[in-house]
MDTraj code that builds the backbone (N, CA, C; nanometers):
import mdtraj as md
import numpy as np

residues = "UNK UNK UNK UNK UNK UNK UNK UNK UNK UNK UNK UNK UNK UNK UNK UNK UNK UNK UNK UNK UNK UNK UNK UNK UNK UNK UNK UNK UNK UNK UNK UNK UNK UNK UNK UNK UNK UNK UNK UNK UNK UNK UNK UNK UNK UNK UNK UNK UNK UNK UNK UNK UNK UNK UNK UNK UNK UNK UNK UNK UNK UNK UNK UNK UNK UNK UNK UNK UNK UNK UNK UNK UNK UNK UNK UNK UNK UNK UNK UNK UNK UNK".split()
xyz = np.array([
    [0.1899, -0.9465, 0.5155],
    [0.3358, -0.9336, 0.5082],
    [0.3745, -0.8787, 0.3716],
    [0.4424, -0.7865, 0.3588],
    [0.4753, -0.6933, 0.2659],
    [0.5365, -0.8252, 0.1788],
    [0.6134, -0.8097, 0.0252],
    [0.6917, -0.9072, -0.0538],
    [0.8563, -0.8285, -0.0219],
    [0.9594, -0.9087, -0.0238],
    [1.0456, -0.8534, 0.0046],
    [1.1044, -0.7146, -0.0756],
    [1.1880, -0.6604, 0.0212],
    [1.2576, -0.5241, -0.0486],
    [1.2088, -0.4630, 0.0690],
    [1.2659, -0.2934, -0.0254],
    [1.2652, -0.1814, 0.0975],
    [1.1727, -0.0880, 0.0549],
    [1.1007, -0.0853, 0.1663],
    [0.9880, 0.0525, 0.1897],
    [1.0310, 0.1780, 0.2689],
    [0.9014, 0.2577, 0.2472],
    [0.9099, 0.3952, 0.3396],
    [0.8030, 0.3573, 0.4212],
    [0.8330, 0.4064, 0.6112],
    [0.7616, 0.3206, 0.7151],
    [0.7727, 0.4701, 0.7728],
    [0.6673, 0.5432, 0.8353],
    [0.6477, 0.6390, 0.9569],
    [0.5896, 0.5849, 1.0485],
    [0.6902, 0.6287, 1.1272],
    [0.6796, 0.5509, 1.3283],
    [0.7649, 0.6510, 1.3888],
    [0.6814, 0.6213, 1.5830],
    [0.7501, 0.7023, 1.6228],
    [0.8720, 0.6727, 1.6877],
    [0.9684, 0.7281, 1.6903],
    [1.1321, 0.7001, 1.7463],
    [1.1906, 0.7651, 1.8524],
    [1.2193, 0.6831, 1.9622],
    [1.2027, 0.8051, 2.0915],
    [1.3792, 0.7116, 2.0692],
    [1.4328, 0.9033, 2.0918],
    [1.5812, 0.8739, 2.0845],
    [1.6120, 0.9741, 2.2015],
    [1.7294, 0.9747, 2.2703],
    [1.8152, 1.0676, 2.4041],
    [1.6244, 1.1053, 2.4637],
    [1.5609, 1.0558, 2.4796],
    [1.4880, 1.0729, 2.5824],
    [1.3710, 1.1692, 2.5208],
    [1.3664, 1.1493, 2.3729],
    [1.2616, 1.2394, 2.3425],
    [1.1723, 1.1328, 2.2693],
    [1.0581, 1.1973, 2.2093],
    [0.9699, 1.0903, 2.1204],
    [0.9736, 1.2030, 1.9678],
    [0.9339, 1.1131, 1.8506],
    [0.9817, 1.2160, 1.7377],
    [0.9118, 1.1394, 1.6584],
    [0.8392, 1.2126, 1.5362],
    [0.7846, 1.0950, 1.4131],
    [0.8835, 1.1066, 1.3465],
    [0.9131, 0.9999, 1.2618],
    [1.0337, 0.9527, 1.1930],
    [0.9328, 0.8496, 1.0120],
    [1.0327, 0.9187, 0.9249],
    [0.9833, 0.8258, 0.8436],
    [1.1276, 0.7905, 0.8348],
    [1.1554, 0.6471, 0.7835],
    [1.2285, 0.5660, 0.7719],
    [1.2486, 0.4227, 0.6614],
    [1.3540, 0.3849, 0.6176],
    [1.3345, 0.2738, 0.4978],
    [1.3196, 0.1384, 0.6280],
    [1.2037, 0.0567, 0.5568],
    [1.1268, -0.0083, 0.5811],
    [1.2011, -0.1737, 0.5020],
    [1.2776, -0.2549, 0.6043],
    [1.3848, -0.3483, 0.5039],
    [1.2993, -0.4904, 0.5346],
    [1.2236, -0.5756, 0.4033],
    [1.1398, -0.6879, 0.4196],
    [1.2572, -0.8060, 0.3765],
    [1.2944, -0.9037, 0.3754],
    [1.3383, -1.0481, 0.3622],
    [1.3393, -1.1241, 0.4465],
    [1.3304, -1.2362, 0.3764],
    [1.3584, -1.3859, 0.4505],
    [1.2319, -1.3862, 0.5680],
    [1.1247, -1.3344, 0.5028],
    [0.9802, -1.3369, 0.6213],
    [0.9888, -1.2893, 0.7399],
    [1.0774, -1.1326, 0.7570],
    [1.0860, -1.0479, 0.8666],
    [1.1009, -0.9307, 0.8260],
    [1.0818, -0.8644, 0.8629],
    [1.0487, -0.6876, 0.8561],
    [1.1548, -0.6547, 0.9802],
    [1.2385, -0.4597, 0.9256],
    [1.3083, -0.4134, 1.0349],
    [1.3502, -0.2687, 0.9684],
    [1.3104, -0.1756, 1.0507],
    [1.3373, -0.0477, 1.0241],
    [1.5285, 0.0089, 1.0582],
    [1.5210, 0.0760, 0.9135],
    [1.6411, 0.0466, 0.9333],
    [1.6554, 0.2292, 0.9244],
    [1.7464, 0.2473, 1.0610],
    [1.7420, 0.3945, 1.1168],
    [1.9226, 0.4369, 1.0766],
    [1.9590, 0.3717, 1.0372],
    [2.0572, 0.3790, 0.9612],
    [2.1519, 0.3044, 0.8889],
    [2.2037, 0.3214, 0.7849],
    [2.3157, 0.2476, 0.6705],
    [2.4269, 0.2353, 0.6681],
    [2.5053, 0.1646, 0.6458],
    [2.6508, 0.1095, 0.6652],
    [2.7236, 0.2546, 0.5775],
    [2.6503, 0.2555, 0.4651],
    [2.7045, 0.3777, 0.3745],
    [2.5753, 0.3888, 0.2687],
    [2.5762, 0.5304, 0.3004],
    [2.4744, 0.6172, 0.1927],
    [2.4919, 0.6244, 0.0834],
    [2.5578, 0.5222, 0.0294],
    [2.5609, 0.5107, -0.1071],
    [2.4735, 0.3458, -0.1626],
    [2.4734, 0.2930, -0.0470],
    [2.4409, 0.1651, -0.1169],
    [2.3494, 0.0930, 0.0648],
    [2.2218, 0.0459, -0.0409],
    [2.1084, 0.0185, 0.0695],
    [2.1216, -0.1506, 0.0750],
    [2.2647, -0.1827, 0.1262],
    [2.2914, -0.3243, 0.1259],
    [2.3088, -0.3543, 0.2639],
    [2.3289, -0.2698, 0.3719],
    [2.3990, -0.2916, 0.5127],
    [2.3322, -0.2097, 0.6060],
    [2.2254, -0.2568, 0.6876],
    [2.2040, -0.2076, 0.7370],
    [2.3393, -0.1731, 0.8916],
    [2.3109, -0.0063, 0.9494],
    [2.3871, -0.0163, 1.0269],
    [2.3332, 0.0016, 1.1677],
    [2.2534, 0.0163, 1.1755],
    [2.1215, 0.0334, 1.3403],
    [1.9669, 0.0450, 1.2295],
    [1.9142, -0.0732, 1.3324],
    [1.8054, -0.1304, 1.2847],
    [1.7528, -0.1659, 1.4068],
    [1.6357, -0.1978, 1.3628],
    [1.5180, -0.2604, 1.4787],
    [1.4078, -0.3528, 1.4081],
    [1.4000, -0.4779, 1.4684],
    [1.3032, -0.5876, 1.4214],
    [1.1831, -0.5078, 1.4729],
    [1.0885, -0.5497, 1.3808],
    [0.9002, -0.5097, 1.4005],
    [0.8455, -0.5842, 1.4352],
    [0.6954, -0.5739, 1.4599],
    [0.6158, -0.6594, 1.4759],
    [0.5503, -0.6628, 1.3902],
    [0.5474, -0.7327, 1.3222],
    [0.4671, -0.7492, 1.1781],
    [0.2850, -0.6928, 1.2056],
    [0.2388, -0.7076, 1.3434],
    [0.0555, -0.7019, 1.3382],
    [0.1010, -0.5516, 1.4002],
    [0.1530, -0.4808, 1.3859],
    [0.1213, -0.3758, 1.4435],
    [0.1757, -0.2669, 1.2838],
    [0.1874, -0.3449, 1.1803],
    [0.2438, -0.2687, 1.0496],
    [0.0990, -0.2729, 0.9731],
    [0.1123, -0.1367, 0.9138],
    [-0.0349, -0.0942, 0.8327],
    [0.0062, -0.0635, 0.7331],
    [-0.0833, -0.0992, 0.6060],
    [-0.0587, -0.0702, 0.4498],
    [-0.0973, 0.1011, 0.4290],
    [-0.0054, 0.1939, 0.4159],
    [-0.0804, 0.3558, 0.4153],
    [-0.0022, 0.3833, 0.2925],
    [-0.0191, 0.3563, 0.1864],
    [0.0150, 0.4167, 0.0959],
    [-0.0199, 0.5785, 0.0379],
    [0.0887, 0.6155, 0.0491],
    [0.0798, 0.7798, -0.0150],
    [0.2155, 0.8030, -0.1049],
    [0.2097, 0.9308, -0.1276],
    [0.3114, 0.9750, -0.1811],
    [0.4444, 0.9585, -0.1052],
    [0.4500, 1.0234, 0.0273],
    [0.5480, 0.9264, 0.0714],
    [0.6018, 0.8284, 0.1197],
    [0.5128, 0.7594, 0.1934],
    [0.5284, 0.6146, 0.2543],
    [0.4364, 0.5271, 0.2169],
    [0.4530, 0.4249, 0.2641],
    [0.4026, 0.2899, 0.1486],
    [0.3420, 0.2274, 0.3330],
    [0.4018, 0.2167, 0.4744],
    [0.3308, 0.1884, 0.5112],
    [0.3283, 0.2255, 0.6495],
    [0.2738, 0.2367, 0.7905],
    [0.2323, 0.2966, 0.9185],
    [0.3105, 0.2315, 1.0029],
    [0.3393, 0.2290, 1.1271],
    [0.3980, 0.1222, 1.2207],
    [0.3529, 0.1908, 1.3344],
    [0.2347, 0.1130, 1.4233],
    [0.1724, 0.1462, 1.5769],
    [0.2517, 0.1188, 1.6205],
    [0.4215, 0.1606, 1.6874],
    [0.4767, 0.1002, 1.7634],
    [0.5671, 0.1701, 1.8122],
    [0.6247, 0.2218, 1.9148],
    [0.7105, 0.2925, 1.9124],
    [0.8572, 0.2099, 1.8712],
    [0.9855, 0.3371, 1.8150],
    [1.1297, 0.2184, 1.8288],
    [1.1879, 0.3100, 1.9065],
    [1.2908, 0.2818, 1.9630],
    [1.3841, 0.3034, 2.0292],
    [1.5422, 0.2831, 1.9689],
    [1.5730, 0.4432, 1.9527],
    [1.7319, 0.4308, 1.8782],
    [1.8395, 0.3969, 1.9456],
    [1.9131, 0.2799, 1.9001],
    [1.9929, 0.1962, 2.0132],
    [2.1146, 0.2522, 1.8790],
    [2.2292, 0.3494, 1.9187],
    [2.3111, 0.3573, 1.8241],
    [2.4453, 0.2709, 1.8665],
    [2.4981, 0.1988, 1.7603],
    [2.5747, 0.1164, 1.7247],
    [2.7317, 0.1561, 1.7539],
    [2.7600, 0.2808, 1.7553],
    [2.8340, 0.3816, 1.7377],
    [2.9495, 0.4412, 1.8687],
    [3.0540, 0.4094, 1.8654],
    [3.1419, 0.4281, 2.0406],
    [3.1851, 0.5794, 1.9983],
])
top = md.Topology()
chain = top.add_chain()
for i, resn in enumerate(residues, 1):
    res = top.add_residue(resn, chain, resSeq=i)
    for name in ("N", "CA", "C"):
        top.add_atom(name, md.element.get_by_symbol(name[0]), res)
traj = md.Trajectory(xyz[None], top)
């Protein structure tokens, strides 16, 4: 389990019926993990605004230059949004 805060997570994201690799910020507290596919406001990484809980055994440590870690899982973009 990662220590809390926010990472960079690539997974794939099947949104309107397609599948897509996606890197994405990666949000750890309170001993749960959840990719957060979008923000209340792009100015400040306090709110998430469409998110998805993980499964923690299916998250891999891949550190590189750009992401810090993997996710075997697909998500599914459920937008928040009327």
């Amino acid at each position: 389990m990662p220590n809390e805060g926010v990472y960079r997570v690539m997974h794939l994201l099947k949104k309107n019926d397609e599948v897509h690799i996606a890197i994405s910020d990666l949000l750890v507290e309170l001993g749960g993990a959840c990719v957060v596919l979008e923000w209340a406001s792009p100015l400040s990484k306090q709110d998430p605004l469409v998110y998805e809980e993980l499964d923690l055994a299916l998250l891999e440590v891949f550190e590189d230059a750009v992401i810090d870690y993997l996710y075997h899982g697909q998500i599914e973009y459920r937008s928040t949004k009327k």
